[in-house]
SETOR-299889 format. One record per residue (C-alpha): residue in three letters; x, y, z. Coordinates in steps of 0.25 Angstrom, whole numbers, plus 5000, padded with zeros to 4 digits. Each point is the difference from the previous one (the first is absolute). Example, Ala and Ser with C-alpha at 12.3 -4.5 7.8 and 13.67 -1.06 7.14 Angstrom:
# residues 2
Ala504949825031;Ser500650144998;
This chain:
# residues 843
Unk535151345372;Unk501550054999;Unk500150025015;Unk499349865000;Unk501149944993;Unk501250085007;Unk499449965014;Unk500149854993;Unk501250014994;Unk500750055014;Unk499449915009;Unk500649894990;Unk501350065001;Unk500150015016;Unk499249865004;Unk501149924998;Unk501050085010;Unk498750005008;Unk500149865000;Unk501649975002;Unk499950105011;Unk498949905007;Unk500749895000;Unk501150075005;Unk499150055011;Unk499649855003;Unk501349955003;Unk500550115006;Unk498850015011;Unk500449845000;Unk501350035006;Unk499550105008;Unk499049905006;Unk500849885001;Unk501250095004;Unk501549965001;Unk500349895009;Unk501150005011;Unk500849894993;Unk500950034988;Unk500149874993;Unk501350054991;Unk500349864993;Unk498449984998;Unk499850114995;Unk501249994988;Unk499449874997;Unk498550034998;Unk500350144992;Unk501049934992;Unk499149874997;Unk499050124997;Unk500850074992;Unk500549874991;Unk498549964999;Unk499550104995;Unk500749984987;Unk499849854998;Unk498850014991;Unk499249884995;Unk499150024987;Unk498949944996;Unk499150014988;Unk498549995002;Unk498750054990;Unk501150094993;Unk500650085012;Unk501349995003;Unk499949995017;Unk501350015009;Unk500249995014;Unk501149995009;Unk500449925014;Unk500050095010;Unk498949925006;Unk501149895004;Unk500850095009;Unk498750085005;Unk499349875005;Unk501349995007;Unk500150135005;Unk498750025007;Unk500449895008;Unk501150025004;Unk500250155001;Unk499150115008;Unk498950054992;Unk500850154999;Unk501449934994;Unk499149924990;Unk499550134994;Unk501350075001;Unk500949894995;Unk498849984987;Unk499950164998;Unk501550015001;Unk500549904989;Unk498750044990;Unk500850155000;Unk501349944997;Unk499549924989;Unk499050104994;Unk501050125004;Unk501149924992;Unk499149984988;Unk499250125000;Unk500750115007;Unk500750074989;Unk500250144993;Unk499050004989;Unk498949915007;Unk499250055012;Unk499749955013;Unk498549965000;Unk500249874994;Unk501149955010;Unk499250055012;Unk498749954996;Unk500749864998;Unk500850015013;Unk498750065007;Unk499149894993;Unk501049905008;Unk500150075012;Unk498450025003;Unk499649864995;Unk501249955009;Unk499350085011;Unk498649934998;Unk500749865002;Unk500650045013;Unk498950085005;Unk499349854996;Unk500949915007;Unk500250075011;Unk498750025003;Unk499649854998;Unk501149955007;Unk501149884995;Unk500249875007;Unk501149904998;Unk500749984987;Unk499549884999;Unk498550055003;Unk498949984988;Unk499350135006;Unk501450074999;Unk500049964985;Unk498750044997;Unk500250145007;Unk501350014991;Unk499549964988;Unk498850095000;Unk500950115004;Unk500649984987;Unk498749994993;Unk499550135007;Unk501350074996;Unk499749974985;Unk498550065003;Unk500550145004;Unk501050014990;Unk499149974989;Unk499050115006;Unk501050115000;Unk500649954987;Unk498349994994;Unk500150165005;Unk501350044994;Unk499549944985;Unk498750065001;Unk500450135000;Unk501249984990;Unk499349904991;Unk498549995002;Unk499149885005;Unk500749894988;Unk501450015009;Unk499149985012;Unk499349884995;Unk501349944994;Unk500850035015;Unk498749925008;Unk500249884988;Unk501449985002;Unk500050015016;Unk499049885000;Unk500849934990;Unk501450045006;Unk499449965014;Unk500649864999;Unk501250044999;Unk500250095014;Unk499449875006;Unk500849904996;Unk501250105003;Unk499350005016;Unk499949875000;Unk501549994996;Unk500450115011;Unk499249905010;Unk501149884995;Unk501050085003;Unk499450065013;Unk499949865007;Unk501349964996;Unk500750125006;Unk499149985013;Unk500649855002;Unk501450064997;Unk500750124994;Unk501149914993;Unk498849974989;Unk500150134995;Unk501149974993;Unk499449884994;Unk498950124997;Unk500850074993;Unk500549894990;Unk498649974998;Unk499650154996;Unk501250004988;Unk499849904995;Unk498550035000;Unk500350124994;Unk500949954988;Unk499049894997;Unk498950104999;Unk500750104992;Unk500549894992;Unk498649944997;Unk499450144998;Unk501150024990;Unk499649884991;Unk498750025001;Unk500250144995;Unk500849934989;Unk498949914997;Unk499050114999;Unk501050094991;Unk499849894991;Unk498649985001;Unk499950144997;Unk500850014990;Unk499349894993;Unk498750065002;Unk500550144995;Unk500849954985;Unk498549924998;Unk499250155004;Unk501050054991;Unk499649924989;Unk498650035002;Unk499950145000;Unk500949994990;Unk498949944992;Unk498850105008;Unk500850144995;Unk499950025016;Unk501549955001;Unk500650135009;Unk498650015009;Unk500249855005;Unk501550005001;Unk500050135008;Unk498949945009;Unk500549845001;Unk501650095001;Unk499550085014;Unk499249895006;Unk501449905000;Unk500950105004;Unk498950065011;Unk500350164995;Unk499150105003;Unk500250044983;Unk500649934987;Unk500550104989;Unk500249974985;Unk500750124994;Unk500550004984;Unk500450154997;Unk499850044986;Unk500949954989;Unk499850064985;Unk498749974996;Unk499749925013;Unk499150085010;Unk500449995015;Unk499349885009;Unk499950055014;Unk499049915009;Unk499949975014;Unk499249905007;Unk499850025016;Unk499449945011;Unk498650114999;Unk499850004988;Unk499249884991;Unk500650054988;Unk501250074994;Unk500650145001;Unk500850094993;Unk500650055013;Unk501449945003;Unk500550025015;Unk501449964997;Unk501050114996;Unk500550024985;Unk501450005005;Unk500049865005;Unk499449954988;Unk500850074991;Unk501349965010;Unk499549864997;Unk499849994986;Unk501450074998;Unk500849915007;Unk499149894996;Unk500049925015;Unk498850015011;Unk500150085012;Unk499549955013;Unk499650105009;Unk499949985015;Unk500450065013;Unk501449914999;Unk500050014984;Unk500450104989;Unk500750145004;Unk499850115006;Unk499650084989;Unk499149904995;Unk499349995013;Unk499850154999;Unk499249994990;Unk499249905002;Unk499750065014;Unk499950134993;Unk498749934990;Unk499549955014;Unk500349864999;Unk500749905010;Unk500649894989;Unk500149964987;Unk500449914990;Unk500250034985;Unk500549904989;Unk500250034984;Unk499149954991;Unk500849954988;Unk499949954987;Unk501349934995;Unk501150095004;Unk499050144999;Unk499750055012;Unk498650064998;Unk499150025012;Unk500149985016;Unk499149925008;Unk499750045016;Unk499449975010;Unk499950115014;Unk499749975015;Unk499949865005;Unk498750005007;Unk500349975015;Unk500450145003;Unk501350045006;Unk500549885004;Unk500049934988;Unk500750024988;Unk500649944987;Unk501149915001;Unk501349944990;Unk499049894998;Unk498950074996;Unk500850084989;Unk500449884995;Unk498649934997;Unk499650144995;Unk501149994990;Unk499749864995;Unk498650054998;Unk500350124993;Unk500949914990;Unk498749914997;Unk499250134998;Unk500950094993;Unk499849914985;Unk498450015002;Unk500050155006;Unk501050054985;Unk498849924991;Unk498950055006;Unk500650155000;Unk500449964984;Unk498449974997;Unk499550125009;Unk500950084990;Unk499549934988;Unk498550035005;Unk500450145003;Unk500850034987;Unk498849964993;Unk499250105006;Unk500850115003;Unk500950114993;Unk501549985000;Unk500350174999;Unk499050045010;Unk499649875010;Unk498550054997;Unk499049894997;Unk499949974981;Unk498850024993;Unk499649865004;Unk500150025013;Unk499250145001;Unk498949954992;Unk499849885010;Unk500050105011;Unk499150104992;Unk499049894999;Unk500149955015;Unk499750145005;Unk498850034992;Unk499449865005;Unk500150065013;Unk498850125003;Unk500050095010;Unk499150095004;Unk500250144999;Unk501449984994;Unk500450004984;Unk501349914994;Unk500850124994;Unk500949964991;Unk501250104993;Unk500849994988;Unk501350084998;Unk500750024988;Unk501450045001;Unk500150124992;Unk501450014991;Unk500549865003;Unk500349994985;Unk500750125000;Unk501049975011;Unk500449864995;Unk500350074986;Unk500850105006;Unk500649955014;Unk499949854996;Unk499149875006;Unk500850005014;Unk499450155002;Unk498649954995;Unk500249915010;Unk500350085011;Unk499150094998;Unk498849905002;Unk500549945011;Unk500150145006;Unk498550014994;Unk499549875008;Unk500850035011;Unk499250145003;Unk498949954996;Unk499949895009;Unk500750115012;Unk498850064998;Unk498749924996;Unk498949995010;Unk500149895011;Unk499549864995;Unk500250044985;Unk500549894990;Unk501050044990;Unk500349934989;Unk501050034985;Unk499149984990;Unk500850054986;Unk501350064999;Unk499650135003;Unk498749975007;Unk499649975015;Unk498749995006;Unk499650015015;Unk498849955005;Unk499450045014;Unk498650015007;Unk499450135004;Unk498850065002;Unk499550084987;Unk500450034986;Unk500350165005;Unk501149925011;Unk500449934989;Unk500450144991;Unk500650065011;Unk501049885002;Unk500250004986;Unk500550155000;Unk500649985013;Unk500949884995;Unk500450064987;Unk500450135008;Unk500849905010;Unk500649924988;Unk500650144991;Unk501250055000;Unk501649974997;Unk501049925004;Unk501549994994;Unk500449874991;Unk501550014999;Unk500050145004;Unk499250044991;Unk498450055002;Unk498849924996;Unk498750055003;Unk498949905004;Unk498450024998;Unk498949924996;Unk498650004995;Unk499049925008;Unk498749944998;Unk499049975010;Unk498949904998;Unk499049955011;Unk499349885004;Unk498849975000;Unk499650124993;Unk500749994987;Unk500849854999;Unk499449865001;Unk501349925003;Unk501350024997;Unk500250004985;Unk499050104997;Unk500750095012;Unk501449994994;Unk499550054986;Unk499050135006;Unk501350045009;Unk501049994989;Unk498750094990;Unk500150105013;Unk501550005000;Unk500150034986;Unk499150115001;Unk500950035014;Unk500950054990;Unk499250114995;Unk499550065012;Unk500550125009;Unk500249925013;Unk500749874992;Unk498749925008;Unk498849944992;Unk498849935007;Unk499349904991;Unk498750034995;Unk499049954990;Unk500350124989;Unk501449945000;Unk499749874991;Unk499550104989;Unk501250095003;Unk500849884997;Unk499249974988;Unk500350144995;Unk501649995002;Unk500049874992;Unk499250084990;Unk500850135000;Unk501349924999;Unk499649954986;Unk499250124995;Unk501550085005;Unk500849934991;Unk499050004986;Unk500050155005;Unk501550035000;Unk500149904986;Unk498950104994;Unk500450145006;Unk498850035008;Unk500850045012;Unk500050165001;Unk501150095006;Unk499550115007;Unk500950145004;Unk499950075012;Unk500950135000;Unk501050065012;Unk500050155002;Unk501050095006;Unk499550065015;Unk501250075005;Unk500250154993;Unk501450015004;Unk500249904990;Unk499350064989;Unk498550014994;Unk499149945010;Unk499149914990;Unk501049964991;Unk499949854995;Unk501249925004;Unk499649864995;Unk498949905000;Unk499849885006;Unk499549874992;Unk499149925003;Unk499349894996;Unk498549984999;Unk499349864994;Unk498550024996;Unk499349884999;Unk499049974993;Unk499049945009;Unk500650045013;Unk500250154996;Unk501250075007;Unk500849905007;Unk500950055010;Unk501649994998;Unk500049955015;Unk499349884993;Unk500649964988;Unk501550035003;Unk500149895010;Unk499249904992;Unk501050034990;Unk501250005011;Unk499449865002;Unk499749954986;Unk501450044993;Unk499550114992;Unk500550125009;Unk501350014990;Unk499150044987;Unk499150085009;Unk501150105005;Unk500849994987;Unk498850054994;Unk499750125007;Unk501450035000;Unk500150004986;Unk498750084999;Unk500350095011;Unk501550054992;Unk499250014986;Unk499250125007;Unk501050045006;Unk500950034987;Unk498550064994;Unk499850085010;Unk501550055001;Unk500150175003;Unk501150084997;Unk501049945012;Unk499849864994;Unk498849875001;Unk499050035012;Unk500649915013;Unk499449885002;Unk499849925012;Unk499749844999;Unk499349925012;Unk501049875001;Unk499849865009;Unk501349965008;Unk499849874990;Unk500150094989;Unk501450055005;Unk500449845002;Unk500149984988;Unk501550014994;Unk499650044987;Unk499150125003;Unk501050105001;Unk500249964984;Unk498750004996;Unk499950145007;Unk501150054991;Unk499749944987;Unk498450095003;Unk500850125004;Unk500849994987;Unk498949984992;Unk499150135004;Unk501250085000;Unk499850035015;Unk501150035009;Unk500249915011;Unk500050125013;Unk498550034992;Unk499549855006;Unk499749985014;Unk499549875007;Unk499149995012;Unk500049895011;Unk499449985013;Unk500850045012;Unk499849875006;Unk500549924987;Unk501250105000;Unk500349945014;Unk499549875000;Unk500849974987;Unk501350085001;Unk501049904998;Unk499349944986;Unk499650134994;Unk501350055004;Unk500849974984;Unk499050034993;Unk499850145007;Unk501350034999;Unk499949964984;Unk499050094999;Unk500650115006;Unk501349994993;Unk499150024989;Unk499550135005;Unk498649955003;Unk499550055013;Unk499249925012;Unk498850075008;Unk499549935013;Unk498649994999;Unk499050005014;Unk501050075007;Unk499949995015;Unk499049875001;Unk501149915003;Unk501449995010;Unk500950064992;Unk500750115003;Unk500950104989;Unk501549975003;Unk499449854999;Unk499550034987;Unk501550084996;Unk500749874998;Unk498949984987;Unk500150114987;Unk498950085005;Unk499650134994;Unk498550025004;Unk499049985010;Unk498650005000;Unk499450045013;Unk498749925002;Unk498650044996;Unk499649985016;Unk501050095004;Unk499850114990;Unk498350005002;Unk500150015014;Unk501050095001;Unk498950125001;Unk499249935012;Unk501049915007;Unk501350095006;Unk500649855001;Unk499949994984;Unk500550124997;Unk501249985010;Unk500349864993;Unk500050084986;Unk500750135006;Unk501249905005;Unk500149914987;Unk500350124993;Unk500950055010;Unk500949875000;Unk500049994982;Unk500650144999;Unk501049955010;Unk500249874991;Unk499850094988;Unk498849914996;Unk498850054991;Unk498649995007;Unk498850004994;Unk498750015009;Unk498949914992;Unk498350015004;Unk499950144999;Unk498550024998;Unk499850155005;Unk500750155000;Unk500250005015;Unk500949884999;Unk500850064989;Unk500150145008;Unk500549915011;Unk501049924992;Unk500550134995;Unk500250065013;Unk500949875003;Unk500950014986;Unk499449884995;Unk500650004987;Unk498949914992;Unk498649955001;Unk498949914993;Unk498549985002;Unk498850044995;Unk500250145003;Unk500650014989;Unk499649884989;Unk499549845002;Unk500749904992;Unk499450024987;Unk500149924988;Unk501150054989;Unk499350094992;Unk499250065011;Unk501450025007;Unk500650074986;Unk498650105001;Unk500450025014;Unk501450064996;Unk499750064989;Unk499050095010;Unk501150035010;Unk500350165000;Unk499150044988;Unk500349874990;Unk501450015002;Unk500449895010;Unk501149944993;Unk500750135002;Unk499649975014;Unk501049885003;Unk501150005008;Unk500949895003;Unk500149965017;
């Protein structure tokens, strides 16, 4: 099929020199034929290729069942010439002024030749079928009726054989419509060559009873010629006005039917006989851009627009319009215009009051080469752009309103509103074998970074948000801003699994940071994904089960949830467990459990030796049993409740502490903390007024955070990190190694510890990688002088390992689970014969 299309495309491309070079070939073999006569009639000869030459411009126009049709009065001097002249000289003369008139218009630097030698050759061959006619038919008398019949029907066969070849030439550029249209206006154009015969008959019998009528001739012909341009120009007036009548009432119609630009585009290019009329308004504030283009193919509109920018910008600048033809505009105009493939143009500004706003155009006058837009033209274009432009600035204010009311200002993504009515006309819609997916995304930290960067880098940091998202979702996908922080995608595919994996895919594509003033802000999200028609019935229900997945999104490991019916009772249960969480932290049925760290590295001293605990925090329920921290602490994150929750198991955790102080002071304590916690202001306080009343030195408290909350939220945690360390109260970054940070990052906060994550450690006597990851985090704190602790160790051989590397610390249940306070106490009590608080030691 490609080959097909190549051969197709190639023999399109070289028929029409195939043709020219025919025609040449015709009249050239016609002077070869005829072949040059032994006179040289030199005055004759000036004559006939001046009367030619002069001919050929005098062009009468007529309008006929909406084509605009021009022919010329060569014919006049022809009928003439192939009486008077040799059949050789009559070819001769006609081919010779047809190149000075087309070479004078066509032969120039940025215009090739084929045009001009297909008209000249058109002339020359269809000149040679009249001679070959006349000559082979014989002429009597002037005054002979046979004689004027001959003629005549010379000029008819003349018109015959050019419209054959010009039937060919518009075939193979335009197809079989041009064809048609060439056959239509040849027989409707035929009257025109005749009378012009007819004419040349006149003027041959008078010139055969004396040539002093020639000059009685030549009077005749300028005034015939100033009356006929004269009428043609009042008749175009006349039809200016028609037309302009017709468009102000199509104006006011469309106006009415919301089809305003679609009728004016079309009624614009039909009076003004252009290949293409352009509408462009570029975006202004809120306004979106309007760019549409109707042509001479197409039925309806485009967002394709064949003129240049520059020229429409140039034009709405200077606020004037711009004809461009091959005797108007300047050279660097005509560059560009050529440069976009066009042969004119005329473009006008659309106003409204003094505003320039838009730019209306039109391109190519159909025609071809030799027709063109003229100073007339511009001005008709101009009077119609001025009757339009009030009408075009309303119906773009509407589309605006109607836009605004569904759409959101930040983004440009479709409201709510908007998305549900799209949710709802894609699930009416089934297709076999496909599912409608739909994903919802919430923007993790967006609160965070307008507390501590400000609205404008909230902003920016969803636009970004939609931005990738829409950079990356699958072709066909509707996206749409449904909440402040929530955006939902909605897409076919072909099953739920599909579905998943785009998801993941999507979150993946949409992660990572950007800079807001030159500071770091990290995007993520959690997504929810819900499928039709397995688990939505329309669009309402599907809204509420994707944001159910996406809340639950929040707690799983990949950030992506599919929707699933367990997931109602799951909600059902949060709703439950926020209430039962607050009646449990009014009543004190929260329990704090300790988990101790333990010295690894002999050179440091006793390998064993307790260095601190960590606490943390445990809820059992009363009809749910143990329910996990990964549960509760963000239902209380959500409900408000996450203050009393840490300030409780801080309080509790320094009370153990001082009880179960050694002989170098209270037993370290290590405190979980959310970045919200550290956002508050008044924590560093609340931190001291605790410290103060346990009697707990502050270098004896250290809080634990996330790495990626330690990234994420450098810029807000910042004061009250550095509070807390001039304080003396150190900072340990929890999960080590799971996220992008790197150590010098992680220098410009107080950082005095690191816990190496629990996959690195448990791997690290399996997995060579694992145990290269922890072997070079430890390198790079002794470098930085930070402490490391290596949580999950669950077996000897990992502590063996751990040792061999100078791991300084450890935790796991190799050594004690997280046990309640007075198991914790028993356990001390048993370390090294019942003297574990001897056993302490300060990190």
């Amino acid at each position: 099929m490609p080959v097909s299309r190549n051969r197709e495309r190639t023999l399109f491309r070289v028929m029409p020199r195939v043709i020219t070079g025919l025609m040449l070939a015709i009249a050239v073999s016609g002077l070869v034929y005829f072949g040059p006569p032994a006179t040289y009639p030199v005055l004759q000869l000036a004559v006939f290729i001046t009367a030619f030459f002069v001919a050929q411009g005098l062009l009468v126009q007529h309008e006929a069942r909406g084509m605009r049709i021009s022919f010329n009065l060569t014919d006049i001097p022809l009928v003439i010439a192939l009486f008077y002249l040799p059949p050789f000289w009559v070819v001769a003369t006609k081919f010779l002024a047809a190149s000075l008139f087309y070479g004078k218009r066509y032969v120039r630097e940025d215009i090739g030749l084929l045009k001009p030698l297909f008209n000249s050759g058109l002339t020359a061959a269809g000149t040679t079928m009249a001679a070959f006619y006349v000559s082979y038919m014989g002429l009597g008398p002037a005054t002979s009726a046979r004689t004027w019949l001959i003629l005549v029907s010379a000029i008819v066969i003349t018109g015959l054989f050019t419209t054959v070849f010009i039937s060919l030439m518009l075939f193979f550029i335009s197809g079989w419509d041009s064809v048609v249209k060439a056959w239509i206006g040849f027989a409707l154009t035929m009257v025109g060559p005749v009378l012009a015969a007819c004419v040349g008959l006149m003027f041959l019998v008078l010139l055969d009873a004396s040539m002093w009528t020639s000059m009685l001739i030549g009077l005749v012909v300028i005034a015939f010629t100033y009356l006929a341009r004269s009428y043609m120009v009042l008749r175009r007036q006349r039809q200016v006005l028609r037309e302009l009548n017709d468009f102000t009432q199509l104006v006011v119609d469309s106006v009415r039917s919301k089809r305003l630009i679609d009728a004016m585009l079309g009624r614009l290019r039909d009076i003004l006989a252009a290949e293409s009329a352009t509408v462009w308004v570029p975006e202004a504030g809120r306004y979106p851009q309007i760019r549409l283009t109707s042509t001479l193919d197409d039925a309806g509109l485009t967002d394709l627009d064949p003129i240049p920018d520059a020229l429409q910008r140039e034009v709405m600048d200077s606020g004037r319009g711009l004809l461009l033809s091959p005797t108007n505009g300047t050279r660097e105009q005509k560059a560009v215009l050529e440069e976009a493939g066009l042969r004119g143009a005329m473009l006008v500004p659309l106003r409204s009051g003094d505003e320039v706003y838009g730019c209306l155009s039109v391109a190519d006058r159909i025609g071809g080469e030799i027709s063109h837009f003229v100073p007339v033209d511009l001005q008709l274009m101009e009077t119609i752009a001025a009757n339009v432009g009030i009408a075009v600035q309303n119906e773009r204010l509407l589309d605006q309103l109607r836009y605004d009311a569904y759409h959101d200002p930040l983004t440009g993504l479709p409201s709510r509103r908007r998305s549900l009515a799209a949710l709802q006309e894609a699930l009416s819609i089934t297709v076999p074998g496909e599912v409608v997916a739909v994903f919802m995304f919430d923007v993790d930290s967006l609160h965070e970074i307008n507390d501590a960067l400000g609205h404008e880098a909230g902003d920016t940091a969803l636009k970004e948000f939609a931005k990738r998202l829409k950079d990356h979702a699958p072709a066909a996908s509707f996206l749409g801003r449904i909440d402040s922080d929530e955006f939902i995608l909605q897409t076919r595919l072909a099953s739920t699994d599909e579905a998943l994996d785009t998801a993941r895919r999507l979150r993946a594509a949409v992660q990572g940071p950007f800079e807001v003033g030159g500071v770091a802000v990290s995007l993520s999200a959690a997504v929810g994904v819900v499928t039709h028609p397995d688990f939505a019935a329309d669009a309402d229900e599907l809204l509420k089960r994707a944001d159910g997945a996406t809340r639950q999104a929040k707690n799983a490991a990949d950030g992506v949830q599919l929707y699933h019916s367990g997931l109602e009772s799951e909600s059902l249960r949060r709703i439950g467990l926020a209430a039962d969480l607050r009646r449990a932290l009014d009543r004190g049925q929260l329990e704090v459990h300790f988990q101790p760290k333990v010295r690894l590295d002999r050179a440091l001293g006793d390998p064993g030796a307790v260095l601190g605990a960590e606490a943390l925090v445990r809820w059992p329920h009363p009809t749910f049993g143990l329910v996990a921290p990964e549960e509760f602490i963000p239902i209380a994150g959500s409900t408000g409740q996450l203050g009393q929750l840490t300030e409780m198991v801080l309080d509790e955790a320094l009370r153990r502490s001082a009880e179960w102080a050694g002989e170098d002071g209270p037993l370290p304590m290590a405190v979980n903390l959310s970045p919200r916690t550290l956002a508050d202001a008044d924590f560093p306080d609340k931190v001291a007024m605790l410290l103060e009343r346990h009697g707990v030195p502050a270098e004896r408290l250290t809080f634990e955070i996330t790495e990626d909350d330690v990234v994420s939220g450098e810029p807000r945690l910042t004061p009250a990190l550095d509070r807390l360390h001039e304080m003396g109260v150190r900072l340990s970054v929890d999960d080590f190694g799971t996220g992008y940070s790197s150590l010098a990052y992680l220098r410009r906060l107080p950082v005095q510890e690191i816990k190496i994550d629990l996959r690195f450690v448990q791997g690290m006597a399996t997995d060579a990688d694992d145990r290269a990851i922890v072997e070079a985090v430890l390198g790079l704190a002794r470098h930085f002088a930070i402490d490391v602790v290596a949580e999950g160790i669950e077996a000897h051989q990992t502590v063996e390992q751990l040792r061999e590397l100078q791991c300084e610390a450890g935790q796991g249940y190799y050594f004690s689970r997280p046990l309640p306070a007075d198991r914790f106490a028993a356990w001390l009590s048993q370390q090294d014969g019942g003297r574990g608080q001897s056993r302490l030691r300060v990190v």
